[in-house]
C-alpha positions as CSV (number, residue, x, y, z in Angstrom):
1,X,-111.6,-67.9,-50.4
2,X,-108.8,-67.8,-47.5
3,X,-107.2,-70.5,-50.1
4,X,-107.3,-68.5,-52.9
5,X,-106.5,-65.2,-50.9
6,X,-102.9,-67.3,-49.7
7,X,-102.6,-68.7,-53.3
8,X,-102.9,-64.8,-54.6
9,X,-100.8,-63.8,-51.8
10,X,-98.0,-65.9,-52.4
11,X,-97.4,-65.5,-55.9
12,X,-97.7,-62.0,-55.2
13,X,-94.7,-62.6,-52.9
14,X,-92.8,-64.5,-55.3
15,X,-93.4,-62.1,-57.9
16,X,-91.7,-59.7,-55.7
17,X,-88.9,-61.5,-54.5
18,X,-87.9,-62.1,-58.5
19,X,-87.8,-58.6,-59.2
20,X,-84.2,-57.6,-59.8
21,X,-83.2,-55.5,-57.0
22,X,-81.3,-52.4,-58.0
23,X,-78.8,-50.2,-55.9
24,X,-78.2,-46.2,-56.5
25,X,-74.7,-46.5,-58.9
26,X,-71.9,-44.8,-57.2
27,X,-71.2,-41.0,-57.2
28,X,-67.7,-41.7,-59.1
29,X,-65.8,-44.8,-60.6
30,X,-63.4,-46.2,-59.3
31,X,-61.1,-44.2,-62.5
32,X,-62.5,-41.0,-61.6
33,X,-62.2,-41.6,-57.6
34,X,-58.7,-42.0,-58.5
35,X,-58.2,-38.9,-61.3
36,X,-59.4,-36.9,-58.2
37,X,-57.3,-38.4,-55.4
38,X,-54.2,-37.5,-57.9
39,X,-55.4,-34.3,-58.4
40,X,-55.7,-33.3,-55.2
41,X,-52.7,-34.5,-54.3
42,X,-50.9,-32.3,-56.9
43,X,-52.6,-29.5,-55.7
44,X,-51.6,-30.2,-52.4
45,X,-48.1,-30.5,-53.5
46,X,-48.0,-27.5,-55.9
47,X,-49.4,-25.5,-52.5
48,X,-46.4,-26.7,-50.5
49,X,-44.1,-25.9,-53.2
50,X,-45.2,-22.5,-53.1
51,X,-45.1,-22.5,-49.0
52,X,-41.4,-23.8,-49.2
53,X,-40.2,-22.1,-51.9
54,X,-41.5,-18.4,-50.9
55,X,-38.4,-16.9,-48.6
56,X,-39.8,-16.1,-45.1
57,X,-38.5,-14.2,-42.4
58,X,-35.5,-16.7,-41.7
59,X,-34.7,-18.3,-38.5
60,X,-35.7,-15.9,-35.8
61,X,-34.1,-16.2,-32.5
62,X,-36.4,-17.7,-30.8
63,X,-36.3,-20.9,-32.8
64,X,-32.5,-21.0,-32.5
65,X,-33.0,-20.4,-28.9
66,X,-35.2,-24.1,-29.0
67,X,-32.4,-25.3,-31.2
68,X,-29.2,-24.7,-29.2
69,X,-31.2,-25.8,-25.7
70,X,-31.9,-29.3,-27.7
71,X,-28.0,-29.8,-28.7
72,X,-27.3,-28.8,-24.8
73,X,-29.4,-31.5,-23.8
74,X,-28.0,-34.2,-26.5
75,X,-24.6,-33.2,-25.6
76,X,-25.3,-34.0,-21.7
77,X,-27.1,-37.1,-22.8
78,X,-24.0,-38.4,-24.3
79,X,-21.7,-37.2,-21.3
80,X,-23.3,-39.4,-19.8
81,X,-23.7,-42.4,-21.7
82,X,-20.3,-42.0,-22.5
83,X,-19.7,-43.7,-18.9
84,X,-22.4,-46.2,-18.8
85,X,-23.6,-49.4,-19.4
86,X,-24.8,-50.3,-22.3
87,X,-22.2,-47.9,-24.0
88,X,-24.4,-48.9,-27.3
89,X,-28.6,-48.1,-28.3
90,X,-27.5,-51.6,-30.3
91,X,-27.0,-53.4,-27.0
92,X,-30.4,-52.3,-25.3
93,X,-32.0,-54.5,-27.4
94,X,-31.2,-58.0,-28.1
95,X,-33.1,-58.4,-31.3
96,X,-31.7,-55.5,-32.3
97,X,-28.3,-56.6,-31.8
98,X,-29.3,-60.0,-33.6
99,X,-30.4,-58.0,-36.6
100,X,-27.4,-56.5,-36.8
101,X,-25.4,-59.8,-36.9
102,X,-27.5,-60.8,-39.8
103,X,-26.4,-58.1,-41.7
104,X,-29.5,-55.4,-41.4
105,X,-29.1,-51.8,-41.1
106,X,-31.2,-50.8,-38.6
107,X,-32.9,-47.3,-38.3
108,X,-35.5,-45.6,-36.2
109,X,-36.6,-42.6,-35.0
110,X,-35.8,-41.3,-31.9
111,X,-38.0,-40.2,-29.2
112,X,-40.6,-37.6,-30.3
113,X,-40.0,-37.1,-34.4
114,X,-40.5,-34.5,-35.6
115,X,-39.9,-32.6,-32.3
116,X,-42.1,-29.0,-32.5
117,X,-40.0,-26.1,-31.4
118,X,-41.5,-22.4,-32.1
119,X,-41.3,-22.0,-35.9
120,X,-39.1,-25.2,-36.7
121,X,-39.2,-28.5,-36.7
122,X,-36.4,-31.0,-35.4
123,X,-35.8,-34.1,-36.9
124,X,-33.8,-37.0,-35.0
125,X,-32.9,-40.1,-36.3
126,X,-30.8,-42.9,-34.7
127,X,-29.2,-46.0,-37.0
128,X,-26.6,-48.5,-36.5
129,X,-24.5,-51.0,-38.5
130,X,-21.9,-53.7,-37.7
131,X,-19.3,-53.9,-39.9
132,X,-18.2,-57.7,-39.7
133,X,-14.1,-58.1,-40.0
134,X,-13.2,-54.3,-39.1
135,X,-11.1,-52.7,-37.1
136,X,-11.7,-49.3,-35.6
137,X,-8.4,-48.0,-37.4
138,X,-10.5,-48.6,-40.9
139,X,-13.5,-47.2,-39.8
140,X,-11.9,-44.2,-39.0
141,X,-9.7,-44.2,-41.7
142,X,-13.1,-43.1,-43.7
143,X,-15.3,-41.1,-41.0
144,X,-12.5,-38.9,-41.0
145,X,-11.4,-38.7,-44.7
146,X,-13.6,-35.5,-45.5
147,X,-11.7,-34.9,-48.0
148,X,-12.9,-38.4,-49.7
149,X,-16.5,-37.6,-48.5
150,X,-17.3,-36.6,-52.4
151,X,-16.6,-40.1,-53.1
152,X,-17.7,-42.1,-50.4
153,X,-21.1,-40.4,-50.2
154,X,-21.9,-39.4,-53.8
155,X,-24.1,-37.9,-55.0
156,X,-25.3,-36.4,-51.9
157,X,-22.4,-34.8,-51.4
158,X,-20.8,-32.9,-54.3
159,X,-18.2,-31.1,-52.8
160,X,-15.8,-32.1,-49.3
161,X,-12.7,-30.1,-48.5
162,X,-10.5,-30.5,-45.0
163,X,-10.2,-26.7,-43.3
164,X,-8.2,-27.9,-40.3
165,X,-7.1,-30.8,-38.1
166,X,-6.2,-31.8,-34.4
167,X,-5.6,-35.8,-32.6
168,X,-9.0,-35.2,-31.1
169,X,-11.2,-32.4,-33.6
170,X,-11.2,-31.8,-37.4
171,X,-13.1,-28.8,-39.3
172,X,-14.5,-29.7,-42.6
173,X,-16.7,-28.3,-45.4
174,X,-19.3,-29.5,-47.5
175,X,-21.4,-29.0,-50.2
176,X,-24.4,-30.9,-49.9
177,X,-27.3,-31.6,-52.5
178,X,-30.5,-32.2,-50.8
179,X,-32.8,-33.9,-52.9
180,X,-36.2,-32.3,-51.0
181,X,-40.2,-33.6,-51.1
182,X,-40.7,-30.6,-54.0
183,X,-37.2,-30.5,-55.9
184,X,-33.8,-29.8,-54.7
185,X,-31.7,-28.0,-53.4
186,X,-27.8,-27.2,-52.1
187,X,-26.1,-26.0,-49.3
188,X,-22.6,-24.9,-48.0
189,X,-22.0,-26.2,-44.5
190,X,-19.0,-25.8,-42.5
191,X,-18.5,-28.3,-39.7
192,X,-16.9,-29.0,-36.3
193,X,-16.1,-32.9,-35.2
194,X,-15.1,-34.0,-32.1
195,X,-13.8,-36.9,-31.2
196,X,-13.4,-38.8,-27.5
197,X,-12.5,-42.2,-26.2
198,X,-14.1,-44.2,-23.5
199,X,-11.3,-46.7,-23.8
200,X,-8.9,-48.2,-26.7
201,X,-12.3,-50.0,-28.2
202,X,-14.7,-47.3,-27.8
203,X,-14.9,-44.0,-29.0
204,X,-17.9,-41.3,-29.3
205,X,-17.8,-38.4,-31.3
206,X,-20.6,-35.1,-31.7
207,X,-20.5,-32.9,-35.0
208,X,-22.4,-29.4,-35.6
209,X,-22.6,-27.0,-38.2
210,X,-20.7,-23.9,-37.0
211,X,-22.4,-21.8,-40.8
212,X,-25.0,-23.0,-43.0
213,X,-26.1,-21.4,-46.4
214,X,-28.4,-22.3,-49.1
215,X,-27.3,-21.8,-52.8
216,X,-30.0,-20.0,-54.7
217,X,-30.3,-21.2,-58.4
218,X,-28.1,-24.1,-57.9
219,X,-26.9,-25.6,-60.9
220,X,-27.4,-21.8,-62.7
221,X,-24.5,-20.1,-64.5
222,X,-25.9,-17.3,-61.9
223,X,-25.7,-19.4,-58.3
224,X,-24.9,-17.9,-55.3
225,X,-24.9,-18.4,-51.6
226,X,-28.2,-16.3,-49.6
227,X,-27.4,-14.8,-46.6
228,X,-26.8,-17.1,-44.0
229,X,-30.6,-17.8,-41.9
230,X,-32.4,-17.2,-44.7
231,X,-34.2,-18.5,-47.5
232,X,-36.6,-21.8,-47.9
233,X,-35.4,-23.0,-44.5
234,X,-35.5,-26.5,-44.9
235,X,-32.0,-27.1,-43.3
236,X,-31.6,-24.5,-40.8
237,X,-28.8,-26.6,-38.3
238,X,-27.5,-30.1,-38.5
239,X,-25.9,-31.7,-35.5
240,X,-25.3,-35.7,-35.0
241,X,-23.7,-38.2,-32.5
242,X,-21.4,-41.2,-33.8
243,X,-20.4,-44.8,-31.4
244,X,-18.0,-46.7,-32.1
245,X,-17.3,-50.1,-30.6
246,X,-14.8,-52.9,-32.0
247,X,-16.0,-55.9,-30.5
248,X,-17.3,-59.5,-31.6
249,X,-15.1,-59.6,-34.5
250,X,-16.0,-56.2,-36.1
251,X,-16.9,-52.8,-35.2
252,X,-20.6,-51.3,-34.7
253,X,-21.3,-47.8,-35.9
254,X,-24.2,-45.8,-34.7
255,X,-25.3,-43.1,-36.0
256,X,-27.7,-40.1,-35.0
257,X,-28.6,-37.3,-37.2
258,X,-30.3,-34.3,-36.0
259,X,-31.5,-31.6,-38.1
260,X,-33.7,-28.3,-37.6
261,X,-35.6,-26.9,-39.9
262,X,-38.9,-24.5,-40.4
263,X,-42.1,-25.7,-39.6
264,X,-44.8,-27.2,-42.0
265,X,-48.3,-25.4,-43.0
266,X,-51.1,-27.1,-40.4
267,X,-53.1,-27.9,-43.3
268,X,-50.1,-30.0,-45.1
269,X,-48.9,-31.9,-42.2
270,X,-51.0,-35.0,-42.7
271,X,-49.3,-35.2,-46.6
272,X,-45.8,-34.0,-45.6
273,X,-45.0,-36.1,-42.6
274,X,-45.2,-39.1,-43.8
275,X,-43.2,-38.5,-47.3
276,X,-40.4,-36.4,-44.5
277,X,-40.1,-39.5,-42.4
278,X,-40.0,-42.0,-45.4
279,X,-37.4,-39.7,-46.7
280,X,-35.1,-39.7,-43.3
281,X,-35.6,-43.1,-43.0
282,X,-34.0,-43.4,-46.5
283,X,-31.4,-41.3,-46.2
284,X,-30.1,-42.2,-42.7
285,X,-30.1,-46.0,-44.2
286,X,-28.3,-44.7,-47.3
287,X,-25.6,-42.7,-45.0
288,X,-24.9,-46.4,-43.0
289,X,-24.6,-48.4,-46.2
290,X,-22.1,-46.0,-48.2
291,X,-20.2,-45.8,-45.2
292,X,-20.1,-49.8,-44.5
293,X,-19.1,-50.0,-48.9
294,X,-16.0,-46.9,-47.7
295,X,-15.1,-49.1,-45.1
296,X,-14.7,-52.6,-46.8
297,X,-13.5,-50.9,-50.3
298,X,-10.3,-52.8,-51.5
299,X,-8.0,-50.1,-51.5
300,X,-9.0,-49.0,-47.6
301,X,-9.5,-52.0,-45.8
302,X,-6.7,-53.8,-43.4
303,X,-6.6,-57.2,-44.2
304,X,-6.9,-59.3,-41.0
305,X,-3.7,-59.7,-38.9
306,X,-4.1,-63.1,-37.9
307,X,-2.7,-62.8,-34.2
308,X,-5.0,-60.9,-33.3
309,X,-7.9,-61.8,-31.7
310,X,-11.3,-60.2,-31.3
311,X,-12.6,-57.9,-28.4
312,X,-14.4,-59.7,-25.6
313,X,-18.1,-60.2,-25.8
314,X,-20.9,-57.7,-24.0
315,X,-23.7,-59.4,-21.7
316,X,-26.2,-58.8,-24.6
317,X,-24.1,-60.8,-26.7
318,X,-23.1,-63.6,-24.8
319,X,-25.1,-66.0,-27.1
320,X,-23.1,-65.0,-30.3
321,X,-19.8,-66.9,-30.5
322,X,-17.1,-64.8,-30.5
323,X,-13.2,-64.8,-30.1
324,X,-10.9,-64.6,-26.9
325,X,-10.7,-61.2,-25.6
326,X,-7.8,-59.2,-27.2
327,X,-4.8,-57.7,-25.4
328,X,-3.3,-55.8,-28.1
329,X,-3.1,-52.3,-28.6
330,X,-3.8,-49.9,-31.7
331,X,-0.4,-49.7,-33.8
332,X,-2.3,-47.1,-35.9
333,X,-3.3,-43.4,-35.8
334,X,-6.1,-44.3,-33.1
335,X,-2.9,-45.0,-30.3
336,X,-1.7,-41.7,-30.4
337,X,-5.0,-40.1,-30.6
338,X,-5.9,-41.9,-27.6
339,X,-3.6,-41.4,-25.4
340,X,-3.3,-37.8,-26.6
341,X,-7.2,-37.7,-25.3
342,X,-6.5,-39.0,-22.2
């Protein structure tokens, strides 16, 4: 009996074990799960057109207040940097320095991005290139050629006009088309550059827009400036540092770009962010490489003076070979400017 019992029992089992097993199918297919991922995305997008398009209350003073104490602080920070050592972010890092010798542009953000100030939002980005067989002369031969910015940094910028001039600070305009994470926009900007050396190889230089207005319907036979601090608010103030340094047989250009602008809805932050760092990222990569392509253009660039030798090497860079130190002196527009600065 206890035979026949196991005998039953088992095949029993096995019986059981070759029944097909069977799972609960899944709420949605893969297709669907992904028809509703881009559909909610959409609608997340259509809401934040609708947030940034709608024309708020403008930059109130309290978010300009934030603003203008962030510039003071920048403009201390590169008082004094201006006098230290490193002069260069390039040279406080010696892979980033190598990466530069290959021929990368590197770009980061810089300390805490997007920085929250009441209402706003300010972005800061650092980037540097080195520009390999340049002299400071060409690279300012461009930076400073605002009237050429339409060219140099096209499409971007669709209109560049000179307004006034000094050795040591220029005034510019530009038009600017912003191509935004909904559509895009434009904006006139009007800004102030000024220039100072730390010696004949390095120079700094800080720039800020002194009036800032969006053009409603640009593109429109019926365009037209809004009053200035209003409208969508997603460039409120733009402010940036430059470095120069000609050195190991070329000239490294950093850049940071600093911009305020209104703040994101809570509830869109997690989908914005990441497309608004992407995007700055992108276009602070873009800025470097149209600059390096002004720079080593044909027409612009100084063809090497062969006796002349290269700057001396840094203590970051003492690996890298590099030419005897140079004991010449700027025959170009940089000479006067720079003993006019001193």
């Amino acid at each position: 009996m206890s035979k026949v019992m196991r005998r039953k029992g088992l095949e029993i089992e096995m019986r059981f074990d070759r029944r097909p097993k069977t799972s609960a199918p899944p709420v949605l297919s893969k297709p669907e799960r992904r028809r509703f991922v881009g559909a909610f995305l959409v609608a997340a997008l259509l809401i934040l057109a609708g947030a940034l398009k709608s024309k708020g209350a403008g930059l109130s003073s309290e978010t300009l207040k934030a603003w203008d104490s962030y510039v003071h602080t920048q403009n201390a920070r590169v008082a004094e940097y201006s006098i230290a050592t490193p002069f260069l972010w390039s040279d406080q890092s010696p892979d980033r320095l190598r990466r530069l010798h290959e021929g990368e542009i590197v770009v980061a953000p810089f300390g805490d991005n997007p920085h929250r100030v009441p209402q706003g939002l300010i972005h800061h980005w650092i980037g540097a290139v080195f520009l390999h067989g340049a002299r400071l002369d060409d690279v300012f031969s461009v930076v400073r050629d605002y009237g050429r910015y339409q060219d140099f940094y096209a499409p971007n910028i669709i209109e560049s006009r000179l307004v006034g001039r000094t050795e040591t600070e220029d005034t510019f305009t530009l038009r600017m088309l912003n191509k935004a994470v909904v559509g895009k926009f434009a904006l006139d900007t009007e800004f102030r550059d000024s220039y100072k050396p730390v010696d004949e190889h390095k120079w700094y230089s800080t720039s800020i827009t002194t009036h800032v207005r969006e053009v409603e319907d640009y593109g429109a036979a019926d365009e037209h400036q809004v009053p200035a601090d209003t409208g969508r608010g997603l460039i409120w103030r733009l402010y940036s540092i430059s470095r120069f340094e000609e050195r190991d047989g070329g000239v490294y250009v950093e850049l940071e770009a600093v911009a305020l602008s209104r703040d994101i809805p809570g509830a869109l932050r997690w989908l914005v962010d990441p497309v608004v760092r992407r995007t700055s990222r992108s276009s602070m990569r873009v800025s470097l490489q149209k600059t390096q392509g002004a720079v080593f253009e044909p027409s612009r660039f100084a063809k090497d003076n062969e006796n002349d030798k290269a700057p001396a090497e840094s203590a970051f860079t003492s690996s890298l070979a590099t030419a005897p130190v140079s004991k010449r002196v700027y025959s170009g527009p940089l000479q006067s400017a720079f003993r006019a600065a001193r």
